[in-house]
Each structure stands twice: as structure tokens, then as C-alpha cells.
N, CA and C of each residue as an Amber inpcrd file, in Angstrom:
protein
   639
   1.2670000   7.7950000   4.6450000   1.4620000   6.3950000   4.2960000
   1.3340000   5.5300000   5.5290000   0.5290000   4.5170000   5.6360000
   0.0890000   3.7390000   6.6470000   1.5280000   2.5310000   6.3420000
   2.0290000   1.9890000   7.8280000   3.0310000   0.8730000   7.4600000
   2.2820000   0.2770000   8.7230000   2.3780000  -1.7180000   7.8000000
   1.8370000  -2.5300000   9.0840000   3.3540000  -3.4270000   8.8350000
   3.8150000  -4.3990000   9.7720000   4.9800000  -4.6310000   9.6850000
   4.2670000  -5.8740000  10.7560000   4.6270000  -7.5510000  10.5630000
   3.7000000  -8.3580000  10.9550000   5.2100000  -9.0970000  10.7740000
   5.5730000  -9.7440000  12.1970000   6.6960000 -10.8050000  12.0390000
   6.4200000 -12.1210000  12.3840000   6.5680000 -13.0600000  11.6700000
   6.2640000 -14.5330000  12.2480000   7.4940000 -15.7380000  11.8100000
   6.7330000 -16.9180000  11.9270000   8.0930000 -17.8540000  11.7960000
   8.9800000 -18.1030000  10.8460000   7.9640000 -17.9930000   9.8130000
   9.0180000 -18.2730000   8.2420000   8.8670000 -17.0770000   7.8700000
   8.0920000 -15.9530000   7.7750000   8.2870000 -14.9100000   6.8630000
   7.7840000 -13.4970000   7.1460000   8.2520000 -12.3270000   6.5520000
   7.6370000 -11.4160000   7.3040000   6.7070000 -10.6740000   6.4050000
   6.0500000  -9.7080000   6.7630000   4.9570000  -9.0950000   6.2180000
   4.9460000  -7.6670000   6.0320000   5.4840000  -7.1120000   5.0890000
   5.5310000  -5.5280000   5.2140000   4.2190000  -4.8070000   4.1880000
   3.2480000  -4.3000000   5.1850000   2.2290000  -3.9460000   4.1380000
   2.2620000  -2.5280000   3.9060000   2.3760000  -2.2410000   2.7600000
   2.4760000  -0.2740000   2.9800000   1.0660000  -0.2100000   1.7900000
   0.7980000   0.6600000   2.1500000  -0.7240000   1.8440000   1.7690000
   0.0000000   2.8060000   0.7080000   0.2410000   2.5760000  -0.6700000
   0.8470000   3.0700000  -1.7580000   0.1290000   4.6440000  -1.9010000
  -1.2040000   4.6200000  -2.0530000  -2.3610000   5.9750000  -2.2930000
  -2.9320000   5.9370000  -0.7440000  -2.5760000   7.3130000  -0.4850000
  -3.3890000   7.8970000   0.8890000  -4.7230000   7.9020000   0.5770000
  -4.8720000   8.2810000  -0.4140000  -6.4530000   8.1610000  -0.6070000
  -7.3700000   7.2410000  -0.7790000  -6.6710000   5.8130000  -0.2870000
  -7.1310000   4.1450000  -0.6530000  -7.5700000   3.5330000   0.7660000
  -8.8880000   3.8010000   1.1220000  -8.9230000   3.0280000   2.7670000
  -8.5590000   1.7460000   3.3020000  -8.1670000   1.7500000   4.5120000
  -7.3080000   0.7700000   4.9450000  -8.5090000  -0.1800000   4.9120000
  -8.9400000  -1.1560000   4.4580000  -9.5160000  -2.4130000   4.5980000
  -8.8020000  -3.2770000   4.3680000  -9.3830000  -4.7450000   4.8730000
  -9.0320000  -5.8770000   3.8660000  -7.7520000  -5.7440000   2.9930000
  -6.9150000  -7.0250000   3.1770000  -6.3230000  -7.2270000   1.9640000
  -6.8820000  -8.1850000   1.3830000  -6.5590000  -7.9830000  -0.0060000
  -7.5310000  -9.2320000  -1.3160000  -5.6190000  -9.5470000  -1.9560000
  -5.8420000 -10.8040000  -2.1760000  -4.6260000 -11.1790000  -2.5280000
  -4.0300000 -10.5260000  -3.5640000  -5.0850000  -9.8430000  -4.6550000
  -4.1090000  -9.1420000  -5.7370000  -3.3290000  -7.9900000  -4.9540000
  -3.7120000  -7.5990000  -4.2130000  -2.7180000  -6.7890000  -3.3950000
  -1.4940000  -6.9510000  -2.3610000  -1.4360000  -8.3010000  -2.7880000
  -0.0060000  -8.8130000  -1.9320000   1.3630000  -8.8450000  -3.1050000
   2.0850000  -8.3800000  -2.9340000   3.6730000  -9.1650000  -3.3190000
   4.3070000  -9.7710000  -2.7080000   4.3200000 -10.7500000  -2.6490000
   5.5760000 -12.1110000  -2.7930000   6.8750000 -11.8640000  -3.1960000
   7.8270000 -12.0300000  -1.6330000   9.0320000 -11.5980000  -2.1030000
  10.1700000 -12.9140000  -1.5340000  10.5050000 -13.4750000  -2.8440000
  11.9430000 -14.7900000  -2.1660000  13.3400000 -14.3670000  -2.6750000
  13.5210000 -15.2930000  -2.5010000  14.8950000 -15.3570000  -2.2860000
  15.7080000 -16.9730000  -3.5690000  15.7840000 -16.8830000  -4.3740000
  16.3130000 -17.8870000  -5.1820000  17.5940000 -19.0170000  -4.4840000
  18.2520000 -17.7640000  -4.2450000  19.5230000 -18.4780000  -3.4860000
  18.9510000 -19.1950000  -1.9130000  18.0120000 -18.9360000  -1.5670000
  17.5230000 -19.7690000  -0.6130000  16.9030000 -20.8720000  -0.4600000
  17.8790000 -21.9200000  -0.2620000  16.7540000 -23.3610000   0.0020000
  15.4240000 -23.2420000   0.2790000  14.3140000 -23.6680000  -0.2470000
  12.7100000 -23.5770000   0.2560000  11.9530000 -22.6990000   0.2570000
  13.1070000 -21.0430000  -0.2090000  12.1620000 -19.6460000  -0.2270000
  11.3930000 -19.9750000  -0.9280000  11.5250000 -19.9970000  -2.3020000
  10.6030000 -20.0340000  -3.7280000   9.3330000 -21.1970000  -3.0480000
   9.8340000 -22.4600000  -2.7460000   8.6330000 -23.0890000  -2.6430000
   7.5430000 -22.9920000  -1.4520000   8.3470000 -21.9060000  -0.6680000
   7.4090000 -21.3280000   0.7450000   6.5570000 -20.7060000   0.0120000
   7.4090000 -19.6570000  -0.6640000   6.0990000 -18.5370000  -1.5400000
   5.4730000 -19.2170000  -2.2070000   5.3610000 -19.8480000  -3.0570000
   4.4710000 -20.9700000  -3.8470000   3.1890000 -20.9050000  -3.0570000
   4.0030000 -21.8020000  -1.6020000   2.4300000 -22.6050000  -1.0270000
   1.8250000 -21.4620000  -0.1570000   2.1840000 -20.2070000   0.3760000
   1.9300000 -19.2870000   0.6280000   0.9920000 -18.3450000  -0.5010000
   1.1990000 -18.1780000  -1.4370000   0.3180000 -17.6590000  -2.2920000
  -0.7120000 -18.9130000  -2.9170000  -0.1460000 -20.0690000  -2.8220000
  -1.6710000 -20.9630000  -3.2040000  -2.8300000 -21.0680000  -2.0940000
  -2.0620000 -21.6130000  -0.6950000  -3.2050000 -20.5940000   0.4440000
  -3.8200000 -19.8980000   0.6390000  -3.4930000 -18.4090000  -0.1410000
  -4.1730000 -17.3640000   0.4190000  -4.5260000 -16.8620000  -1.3870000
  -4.6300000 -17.7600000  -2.3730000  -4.8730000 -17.2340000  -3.6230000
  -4.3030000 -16.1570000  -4.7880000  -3.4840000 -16.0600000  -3.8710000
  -2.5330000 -14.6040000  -4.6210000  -2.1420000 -15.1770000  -5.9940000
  -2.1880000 -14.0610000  -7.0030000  -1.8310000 -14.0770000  -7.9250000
  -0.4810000 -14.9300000  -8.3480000  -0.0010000 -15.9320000  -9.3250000
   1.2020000 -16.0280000  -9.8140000   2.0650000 -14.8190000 -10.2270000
   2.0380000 -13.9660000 -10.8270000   2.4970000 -13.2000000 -11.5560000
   2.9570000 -11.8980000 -10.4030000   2.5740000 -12.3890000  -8.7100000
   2.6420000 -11.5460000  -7.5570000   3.7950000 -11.8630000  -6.7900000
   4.9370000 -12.4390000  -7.6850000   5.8200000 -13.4140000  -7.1280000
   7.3430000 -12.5510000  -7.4240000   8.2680000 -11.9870000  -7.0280000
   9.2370000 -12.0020000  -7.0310000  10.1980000 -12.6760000  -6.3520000
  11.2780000 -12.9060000  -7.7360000  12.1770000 -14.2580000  -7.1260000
  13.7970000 -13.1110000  -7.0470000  13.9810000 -12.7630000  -5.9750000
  15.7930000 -12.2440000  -5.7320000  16.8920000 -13.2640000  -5.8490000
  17.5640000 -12.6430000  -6.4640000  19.2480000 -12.8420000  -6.4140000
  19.9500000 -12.3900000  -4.7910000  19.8550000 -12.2820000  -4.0720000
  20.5860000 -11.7580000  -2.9560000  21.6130000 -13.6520000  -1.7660000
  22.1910000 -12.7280000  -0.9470000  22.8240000 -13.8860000  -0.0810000
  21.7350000 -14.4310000   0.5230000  21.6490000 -16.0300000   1.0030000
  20.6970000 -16.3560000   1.9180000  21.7000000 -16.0730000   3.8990000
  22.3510000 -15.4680000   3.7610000  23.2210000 -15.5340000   5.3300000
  21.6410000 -14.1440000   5.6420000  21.8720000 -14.4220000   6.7770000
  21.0810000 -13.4450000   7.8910000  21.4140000 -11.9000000   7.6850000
  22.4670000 -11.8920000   7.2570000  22.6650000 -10.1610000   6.9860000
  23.1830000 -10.3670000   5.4660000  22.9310000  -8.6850000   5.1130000
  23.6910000  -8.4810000   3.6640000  24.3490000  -7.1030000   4.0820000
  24.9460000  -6.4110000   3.2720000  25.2840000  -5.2700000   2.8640000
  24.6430000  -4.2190000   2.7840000  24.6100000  -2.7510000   2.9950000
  23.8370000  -1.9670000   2.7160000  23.6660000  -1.8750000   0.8320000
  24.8610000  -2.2180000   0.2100000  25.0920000  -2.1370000  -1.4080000
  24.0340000  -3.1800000  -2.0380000  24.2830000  -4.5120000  -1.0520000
  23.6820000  -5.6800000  -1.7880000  22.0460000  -5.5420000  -1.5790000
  21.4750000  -4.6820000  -0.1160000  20.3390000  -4.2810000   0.2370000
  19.9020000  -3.1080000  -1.2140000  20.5920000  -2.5360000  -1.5060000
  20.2100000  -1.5370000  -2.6630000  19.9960000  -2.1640000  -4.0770000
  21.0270000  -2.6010000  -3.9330000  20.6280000  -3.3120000  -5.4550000
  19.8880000  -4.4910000  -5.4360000  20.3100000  -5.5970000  -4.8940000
  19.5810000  -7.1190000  -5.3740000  18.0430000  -6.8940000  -4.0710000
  17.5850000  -6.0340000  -3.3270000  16.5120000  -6.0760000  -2.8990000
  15.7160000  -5.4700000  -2.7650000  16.4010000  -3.7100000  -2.8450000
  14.9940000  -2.0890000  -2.9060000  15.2720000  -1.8170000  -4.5180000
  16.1930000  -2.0770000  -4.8990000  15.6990000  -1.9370000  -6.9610000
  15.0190000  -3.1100000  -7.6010000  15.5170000  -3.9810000  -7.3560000
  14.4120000  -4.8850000  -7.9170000  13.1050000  -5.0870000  -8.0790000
  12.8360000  -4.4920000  -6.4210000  10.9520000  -4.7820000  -5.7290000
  10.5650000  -2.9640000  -6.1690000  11.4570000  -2.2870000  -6.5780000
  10.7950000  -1.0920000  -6.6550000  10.5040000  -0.8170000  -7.9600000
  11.3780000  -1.6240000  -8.9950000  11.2700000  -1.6460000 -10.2670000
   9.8240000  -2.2840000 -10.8300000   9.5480000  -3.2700000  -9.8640000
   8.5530000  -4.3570000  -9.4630000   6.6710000  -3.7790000  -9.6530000
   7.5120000  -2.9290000  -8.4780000   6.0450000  -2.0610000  -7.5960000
   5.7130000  -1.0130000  -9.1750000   6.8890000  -0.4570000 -10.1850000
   6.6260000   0.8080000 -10.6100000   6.0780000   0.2430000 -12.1980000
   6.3560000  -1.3390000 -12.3440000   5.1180000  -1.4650000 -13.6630000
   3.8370000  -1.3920000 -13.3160000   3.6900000  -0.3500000 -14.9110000
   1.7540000  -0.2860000 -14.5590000   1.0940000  -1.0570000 -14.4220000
   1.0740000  -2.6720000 -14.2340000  -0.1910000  -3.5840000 -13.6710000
   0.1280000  -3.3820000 -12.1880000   0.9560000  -2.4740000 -11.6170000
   1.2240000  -2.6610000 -10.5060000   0.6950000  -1.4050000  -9.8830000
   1.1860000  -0.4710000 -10.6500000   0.8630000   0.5070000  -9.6160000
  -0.3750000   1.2730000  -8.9080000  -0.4580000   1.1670000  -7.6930000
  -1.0080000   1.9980000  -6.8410000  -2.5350000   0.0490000  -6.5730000
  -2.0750000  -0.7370000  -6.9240000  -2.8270000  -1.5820000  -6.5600000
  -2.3420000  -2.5090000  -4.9940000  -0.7390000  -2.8930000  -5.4010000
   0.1500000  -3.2890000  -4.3270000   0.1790000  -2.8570000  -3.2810000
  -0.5140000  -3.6800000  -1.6730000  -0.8860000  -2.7360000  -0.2880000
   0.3290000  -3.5480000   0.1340000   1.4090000  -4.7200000   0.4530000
   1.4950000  -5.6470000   1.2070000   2.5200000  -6.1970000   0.4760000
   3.6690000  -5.9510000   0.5590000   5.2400000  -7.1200000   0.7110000
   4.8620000  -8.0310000   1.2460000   5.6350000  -9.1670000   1.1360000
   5.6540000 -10.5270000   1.7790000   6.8880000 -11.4240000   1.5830000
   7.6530000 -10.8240000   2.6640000   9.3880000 -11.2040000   2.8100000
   9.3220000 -12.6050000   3.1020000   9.3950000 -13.7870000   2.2000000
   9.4140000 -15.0510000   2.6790000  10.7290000 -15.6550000   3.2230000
  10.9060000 -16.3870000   4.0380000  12.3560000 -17.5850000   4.3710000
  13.1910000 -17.2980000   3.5050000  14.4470000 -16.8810000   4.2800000
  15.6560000 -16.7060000   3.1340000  15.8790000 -15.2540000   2.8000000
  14.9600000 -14.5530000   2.7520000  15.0620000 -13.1920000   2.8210000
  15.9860000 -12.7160000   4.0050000  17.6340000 -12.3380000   3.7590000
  18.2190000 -11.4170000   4.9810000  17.3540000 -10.8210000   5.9360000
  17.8400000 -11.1270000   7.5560000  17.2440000 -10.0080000   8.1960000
  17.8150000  -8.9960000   8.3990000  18.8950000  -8.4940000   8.4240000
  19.9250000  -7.1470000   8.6440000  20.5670000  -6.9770000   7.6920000
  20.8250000  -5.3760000   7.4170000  21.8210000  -4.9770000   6.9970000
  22.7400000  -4.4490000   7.5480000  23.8580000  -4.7870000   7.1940000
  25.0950000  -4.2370000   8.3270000  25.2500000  -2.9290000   7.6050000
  25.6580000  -1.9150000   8.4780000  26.0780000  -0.8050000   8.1180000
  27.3090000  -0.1580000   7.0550000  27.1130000   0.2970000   6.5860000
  28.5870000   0.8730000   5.2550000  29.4310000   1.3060000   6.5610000
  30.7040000   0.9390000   5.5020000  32.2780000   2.0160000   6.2230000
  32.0860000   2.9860000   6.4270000  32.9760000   3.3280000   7.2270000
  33.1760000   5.0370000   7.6610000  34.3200000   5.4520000   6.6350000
  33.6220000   7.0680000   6.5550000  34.3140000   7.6500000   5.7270000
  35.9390000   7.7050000   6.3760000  36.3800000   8.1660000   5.6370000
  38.1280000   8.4930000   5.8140000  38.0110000   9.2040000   6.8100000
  36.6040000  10.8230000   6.7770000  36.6430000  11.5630000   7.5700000
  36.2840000  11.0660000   9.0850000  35.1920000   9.8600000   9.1890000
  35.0780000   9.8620000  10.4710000  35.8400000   8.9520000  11.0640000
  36.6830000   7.4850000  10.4360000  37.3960000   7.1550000  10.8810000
  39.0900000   8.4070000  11.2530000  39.1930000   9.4670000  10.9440000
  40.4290000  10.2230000  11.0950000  39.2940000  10.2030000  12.5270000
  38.0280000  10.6810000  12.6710000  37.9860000  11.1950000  13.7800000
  37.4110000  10.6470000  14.9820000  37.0470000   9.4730000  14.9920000
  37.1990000   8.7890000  16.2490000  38.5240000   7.5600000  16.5810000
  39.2940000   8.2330000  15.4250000  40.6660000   7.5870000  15.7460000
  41.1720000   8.6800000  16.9490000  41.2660000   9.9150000  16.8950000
  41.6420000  10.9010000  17.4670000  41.0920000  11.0080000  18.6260000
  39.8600000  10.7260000  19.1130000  38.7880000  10.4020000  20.1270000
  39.8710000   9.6960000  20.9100000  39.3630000   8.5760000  20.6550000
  40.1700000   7.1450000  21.1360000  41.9390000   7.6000000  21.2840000
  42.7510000   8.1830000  20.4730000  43.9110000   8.4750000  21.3890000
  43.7580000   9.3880000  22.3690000  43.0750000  10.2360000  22.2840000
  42.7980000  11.4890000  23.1800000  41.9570000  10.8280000  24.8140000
  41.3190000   9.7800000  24.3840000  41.0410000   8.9720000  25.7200000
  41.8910000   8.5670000  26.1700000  42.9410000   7.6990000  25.8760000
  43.8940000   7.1020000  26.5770000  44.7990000   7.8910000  26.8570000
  44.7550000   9.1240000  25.9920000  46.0890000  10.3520000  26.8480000
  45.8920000  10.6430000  28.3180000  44.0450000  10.7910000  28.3630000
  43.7980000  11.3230000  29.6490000  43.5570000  10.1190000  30.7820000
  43.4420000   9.0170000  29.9270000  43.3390000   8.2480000  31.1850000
  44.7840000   7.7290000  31.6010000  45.7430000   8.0500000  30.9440000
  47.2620000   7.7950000  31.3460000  47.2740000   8.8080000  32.5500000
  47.2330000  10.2810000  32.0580000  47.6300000  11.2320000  32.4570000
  46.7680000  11.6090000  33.9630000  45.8060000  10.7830000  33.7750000
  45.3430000  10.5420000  35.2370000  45.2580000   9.5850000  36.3680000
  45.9120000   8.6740000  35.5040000  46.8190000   7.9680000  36.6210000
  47.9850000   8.6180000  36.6190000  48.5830000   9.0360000  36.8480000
  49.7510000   9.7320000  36.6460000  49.4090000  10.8820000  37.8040000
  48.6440000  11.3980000  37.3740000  48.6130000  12.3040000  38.5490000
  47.7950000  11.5200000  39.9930000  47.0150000  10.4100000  40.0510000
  46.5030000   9.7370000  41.4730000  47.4920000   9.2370000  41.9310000
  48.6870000   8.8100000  40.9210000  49.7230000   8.3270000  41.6800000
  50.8570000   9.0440000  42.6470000  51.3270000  10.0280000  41.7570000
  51.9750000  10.9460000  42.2550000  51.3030000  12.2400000  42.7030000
  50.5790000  12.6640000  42.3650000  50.1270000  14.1880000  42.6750000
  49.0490000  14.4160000  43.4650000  49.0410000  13.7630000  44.6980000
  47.4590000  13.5100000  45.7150000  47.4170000  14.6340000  46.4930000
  48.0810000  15.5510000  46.3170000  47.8490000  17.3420000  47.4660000
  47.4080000  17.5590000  46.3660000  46.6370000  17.6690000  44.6740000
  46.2690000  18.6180000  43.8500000  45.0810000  17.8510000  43.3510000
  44.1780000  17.7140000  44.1950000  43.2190000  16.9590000  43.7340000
  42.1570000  17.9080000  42.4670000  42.8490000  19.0570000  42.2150000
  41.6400000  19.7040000  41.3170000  42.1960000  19.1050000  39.9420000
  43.3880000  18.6320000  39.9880000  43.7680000  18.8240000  38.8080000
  43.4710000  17.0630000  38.1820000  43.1740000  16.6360000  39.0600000
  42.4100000  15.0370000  38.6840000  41.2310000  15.0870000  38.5870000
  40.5150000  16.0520000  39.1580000  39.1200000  16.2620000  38.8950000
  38.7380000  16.9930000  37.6260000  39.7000000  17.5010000  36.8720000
  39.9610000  18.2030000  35.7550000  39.8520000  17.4520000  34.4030000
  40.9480000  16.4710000  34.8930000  41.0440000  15.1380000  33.8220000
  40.0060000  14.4390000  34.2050000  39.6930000  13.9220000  34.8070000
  38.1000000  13.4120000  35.1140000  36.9770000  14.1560000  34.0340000
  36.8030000  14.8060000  34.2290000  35.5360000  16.1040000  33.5350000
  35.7000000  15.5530000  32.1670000  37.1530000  16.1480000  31.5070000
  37.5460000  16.2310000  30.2330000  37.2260000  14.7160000  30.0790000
  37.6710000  13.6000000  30.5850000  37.7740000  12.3890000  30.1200000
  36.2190000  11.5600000  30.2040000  35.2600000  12.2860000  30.7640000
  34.0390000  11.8530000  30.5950000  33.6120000  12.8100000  29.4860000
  33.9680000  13.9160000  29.0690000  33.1640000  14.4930000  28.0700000
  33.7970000  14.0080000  27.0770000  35.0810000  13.1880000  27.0730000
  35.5700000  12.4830000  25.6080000  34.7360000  11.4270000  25.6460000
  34.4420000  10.7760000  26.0930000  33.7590000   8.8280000  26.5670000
  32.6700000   9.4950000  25.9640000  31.6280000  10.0070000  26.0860000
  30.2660000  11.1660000  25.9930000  30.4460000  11.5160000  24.1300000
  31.4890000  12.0430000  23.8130000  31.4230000  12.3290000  22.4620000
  31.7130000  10.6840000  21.5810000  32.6830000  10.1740000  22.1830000
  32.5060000   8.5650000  21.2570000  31.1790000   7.8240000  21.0510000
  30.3990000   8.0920000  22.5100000  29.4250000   7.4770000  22.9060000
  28.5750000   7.8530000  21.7040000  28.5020000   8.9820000  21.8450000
  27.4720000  10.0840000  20.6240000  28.2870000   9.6930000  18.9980000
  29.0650000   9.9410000  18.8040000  29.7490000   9.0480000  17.3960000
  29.3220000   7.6330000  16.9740000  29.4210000   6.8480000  17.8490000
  29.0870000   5.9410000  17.6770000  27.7570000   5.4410000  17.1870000
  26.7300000   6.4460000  18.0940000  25.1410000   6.4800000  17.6400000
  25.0830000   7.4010000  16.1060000  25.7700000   7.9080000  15.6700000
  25.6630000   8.9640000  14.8350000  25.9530000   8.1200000  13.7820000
  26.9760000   6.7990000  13.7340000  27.3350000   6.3400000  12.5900000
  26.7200000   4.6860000  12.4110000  25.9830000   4.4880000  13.4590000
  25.1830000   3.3030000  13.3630000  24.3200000   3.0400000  12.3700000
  24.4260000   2.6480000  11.4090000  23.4720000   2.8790000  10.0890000
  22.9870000   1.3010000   9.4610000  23.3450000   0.7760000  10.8650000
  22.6330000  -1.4030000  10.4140000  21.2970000  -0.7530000  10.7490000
  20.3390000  -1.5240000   9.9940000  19.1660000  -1.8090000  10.0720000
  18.4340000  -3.0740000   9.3360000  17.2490000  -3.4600000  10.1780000
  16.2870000  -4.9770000   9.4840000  16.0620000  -4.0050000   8.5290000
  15.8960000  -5.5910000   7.6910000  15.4020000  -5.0350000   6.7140000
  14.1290000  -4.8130000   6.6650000  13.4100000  -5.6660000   7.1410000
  11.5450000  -5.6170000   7.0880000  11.1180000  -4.0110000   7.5160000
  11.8790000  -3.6130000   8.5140000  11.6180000  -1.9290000   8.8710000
  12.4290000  -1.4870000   7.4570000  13.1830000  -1.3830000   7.2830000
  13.6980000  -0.5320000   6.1840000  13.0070000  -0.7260000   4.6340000
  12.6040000  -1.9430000   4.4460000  12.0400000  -1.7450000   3.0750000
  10.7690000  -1.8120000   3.0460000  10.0680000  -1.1690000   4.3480000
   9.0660000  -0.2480000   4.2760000   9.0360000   1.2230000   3.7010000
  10.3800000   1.3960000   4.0330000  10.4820000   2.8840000   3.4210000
  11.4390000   3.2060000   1.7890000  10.7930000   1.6270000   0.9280000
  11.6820000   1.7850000  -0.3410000  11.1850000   2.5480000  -1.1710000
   9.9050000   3.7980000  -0.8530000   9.4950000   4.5930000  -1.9610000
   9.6670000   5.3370000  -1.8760000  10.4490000   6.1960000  -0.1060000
  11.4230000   7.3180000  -0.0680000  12.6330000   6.7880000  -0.1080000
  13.5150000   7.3240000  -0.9410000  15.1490000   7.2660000  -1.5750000
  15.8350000   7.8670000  -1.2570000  15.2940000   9.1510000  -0.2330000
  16.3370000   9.9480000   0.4800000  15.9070000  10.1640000   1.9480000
  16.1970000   9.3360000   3.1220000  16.1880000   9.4220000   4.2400000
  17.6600000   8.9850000   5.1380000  17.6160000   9.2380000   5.8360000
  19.1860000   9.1800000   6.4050000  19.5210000   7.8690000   7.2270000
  20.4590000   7.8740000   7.1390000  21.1080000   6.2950000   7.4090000
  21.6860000   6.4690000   9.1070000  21.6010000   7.7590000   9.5690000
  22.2390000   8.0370000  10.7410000  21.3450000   8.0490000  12.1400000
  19.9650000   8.1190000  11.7750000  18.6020000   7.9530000  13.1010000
  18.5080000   6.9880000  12.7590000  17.3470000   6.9390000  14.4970000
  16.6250000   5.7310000  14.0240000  14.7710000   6.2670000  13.7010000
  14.0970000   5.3210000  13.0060000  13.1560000   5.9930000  12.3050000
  12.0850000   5.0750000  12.9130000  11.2920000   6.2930000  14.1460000
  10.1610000   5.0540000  14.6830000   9.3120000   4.9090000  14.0150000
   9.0650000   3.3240000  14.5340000   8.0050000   2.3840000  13.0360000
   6.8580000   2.0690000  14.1780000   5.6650000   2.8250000  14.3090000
   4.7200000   2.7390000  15.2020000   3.4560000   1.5260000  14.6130000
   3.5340000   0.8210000  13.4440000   2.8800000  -0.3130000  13.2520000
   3.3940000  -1.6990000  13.4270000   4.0590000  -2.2280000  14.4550000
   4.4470000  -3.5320000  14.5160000   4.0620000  -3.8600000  15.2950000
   3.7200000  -5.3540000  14.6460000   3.0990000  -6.3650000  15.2870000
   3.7430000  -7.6520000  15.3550000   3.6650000  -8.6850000  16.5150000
   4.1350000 -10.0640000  16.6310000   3.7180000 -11.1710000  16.7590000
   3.4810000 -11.9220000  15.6700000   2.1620000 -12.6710000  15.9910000
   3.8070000 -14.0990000  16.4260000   3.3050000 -15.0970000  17.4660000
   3.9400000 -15.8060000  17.8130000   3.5720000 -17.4090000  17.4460000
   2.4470000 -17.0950000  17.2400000   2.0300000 -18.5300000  15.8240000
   1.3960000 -17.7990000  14.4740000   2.4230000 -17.9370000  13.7680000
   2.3400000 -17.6600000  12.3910000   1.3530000 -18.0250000  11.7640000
   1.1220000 -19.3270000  11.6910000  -0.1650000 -20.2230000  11.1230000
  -1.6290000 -19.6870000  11.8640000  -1.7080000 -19.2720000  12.3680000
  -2.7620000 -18.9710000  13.2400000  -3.2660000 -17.7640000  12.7530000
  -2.4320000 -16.6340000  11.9190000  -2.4490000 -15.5900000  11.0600000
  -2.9870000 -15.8760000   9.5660000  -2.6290000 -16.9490000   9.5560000
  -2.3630000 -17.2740000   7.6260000  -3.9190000 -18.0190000   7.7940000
  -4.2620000 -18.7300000   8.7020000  -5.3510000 -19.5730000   8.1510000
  -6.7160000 -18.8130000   8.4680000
């Protein structure tokens, strides 16, 4: 699956290659979807003049229910924005014709990450006291105990390989992501929320208009 991922001023561009077996040329407007945002001041009428520009179909238009704030939810990302457009993509006038999303103004850019389970909050709660045991316990010994320097160099070790495992927790449970990278990948449903997943087609165009015309 080819992903092009094109960011500009009002809107972004996620084009994915549905059939491997479909060569990358040209896009022709029936192959764009149009994606707004209702709850957003000006989305709907961006997409409007955006698809009367470039000829795209009416009927190439999806209008979301989602927040217009800059981030949503990973829940509100599932439902009001990868079921909708996937429900979208999977009627038959649609399928396997659609090369090219088109995230207009108003479309969230992030999703913030879900809670931690019970299990991993028990366990970088435990982290985090277990740091401050040793960093007590080593002042404690620079203060008083300066003929036994192994035994500060001890707590030292241990207390960087705790800092080292939070460090690593922390990356392990980072699960915000844009959305424009992520709902490139709304036709796999099972990939993990815990990497990060390099996206080797992005591009930045820094005048938008200069793209469109």
C-alpha cells in the first residue's frame, strides 16, 4: 500500500493506493474523498470550494460529527472519524476507486492517548516510589557515609537503571498520535498503539495554494 501524506494551510491530504495492483498516476477527482467536520466553522464550506476547484464529485463529500478543538480522544478518533470514513470507503460505488482523503479545516490534529490500565498505572506508581527511595537513600549515605563510597556508587547504578526503566515505560505507553498519519492506516484495525510507525511518504508543501492550482 503506497501512503502520500501532503500537509498545508487549511487542510491535509492523506492519499492511500486501496489495490496494489492500481498504478500510481494522476489523481482524477473521482478519486478523492472529502473529509469535514460539521461542528467546524467553515469546514463544510472549505470542502465545497475545494471540490468545486478541483471538480470532485458532490457525492465525494463526507460531513463528521467530531470536536472542532485540535485534539480528540482515541474513542472519539474511532468512532466519529475511522468508522464513519471506513463505512464510507466500504460502499460499492466506492470501493477500490478511492486513492486520496482530504482532511479539510476543523478536522482534529491529535489524538491524545487512552488511560493506563490499572496494571500499568500499579506499575510506574511503584517505579516512581522506588526512585525516590533511592534517591533519599543516597543522600543519606553522601551525607553521612563518605569512607564507603561503593555503596553510593551502588545506589547510583540502581537509581539510573530505575530513571532508564520509567524512561522506557513511558515510550511504551505513549499511544497520542496525528491523525493525518494515523488515518492512513484505517484499513488495518489491528496495529499497536505502543510504536511509532514510520510514515516514509510525507510531504510539506508551505504554500498550499500553489499545490491546489
Amino acid at each position: 500500500m503506497n501512503i502520500k501524506i501532503v500537509c498545508g494551510l487549511f487542510l491535509v491530504i492523506v492519499g492511500t493506493v486501496f489495490l496494489l495492483s492500481v498504478p500510481c498516476t494522476a489523481l482524477e477527482p473521482e478519486e478523492i474523498l472529502v473529509v469535514a467536520n460539521r461542528n467546524a466553522a467553515r469546514s463544510v464550506g472549505l470542502a465545497k470550494y475545494y471540490m468545486k476547484k478541483r471538480g470532485i464529485p458532490k457525492e465525494n463529500l463526507i460531513k463528521l460529527w467530531v470536536t472542532d478543538k485540535g485534539k480528540c480522544s482515541r474513542m472519539d478518533y474511532d468512532k466519529k472519524i475511522v468508522a464513519p470514513v471506513r463505512r464510507y470507503l466500504e460502499k460499492n460505488e466506492f470501493k477500490g476507486r478511492i486513492r486520496c482523503l482530504v482532511l479539510m479545516y476543523g478536522i482534529p490534529l491529535k489524538i491524545t492517548p487512552p488511560d493506563l490500565t490499572a496494571e500499568e498505572k500499579n506499575e510506574i506508581e511503584k517505579l516512581n516510589k522506588r526512585k525516590l527511595e533511592l534517591k533519599n537513600r543516597l543522600k543519606s549515605v553522601e551525607e553521612e557515609d563518605s569512607t564507603s563510597p561503593s555503596n553510593a556508587a551502588n545506589l547510583k547504578k540502581e537509581l539510573r537503571e530505575t530513571e532508564k526503566k520509567i524512561t522506557n515505560f513511558k515510550r511504551k505507553t505513549n499511544r497520542g498520535a496525528s491523525v493525518d498519519s494515523e488515518i492512513a492506516l484505517l484499513l488495518d484495525e489491528n496495529y499497536s498503539l505502543s510504536q511509532i510507525l514510520q510514515e516514509t511518504h510525507y510531504v510539506f508543501y508551505g504554500n498550499l495554494f500553489n499545490f491546489l492550482e
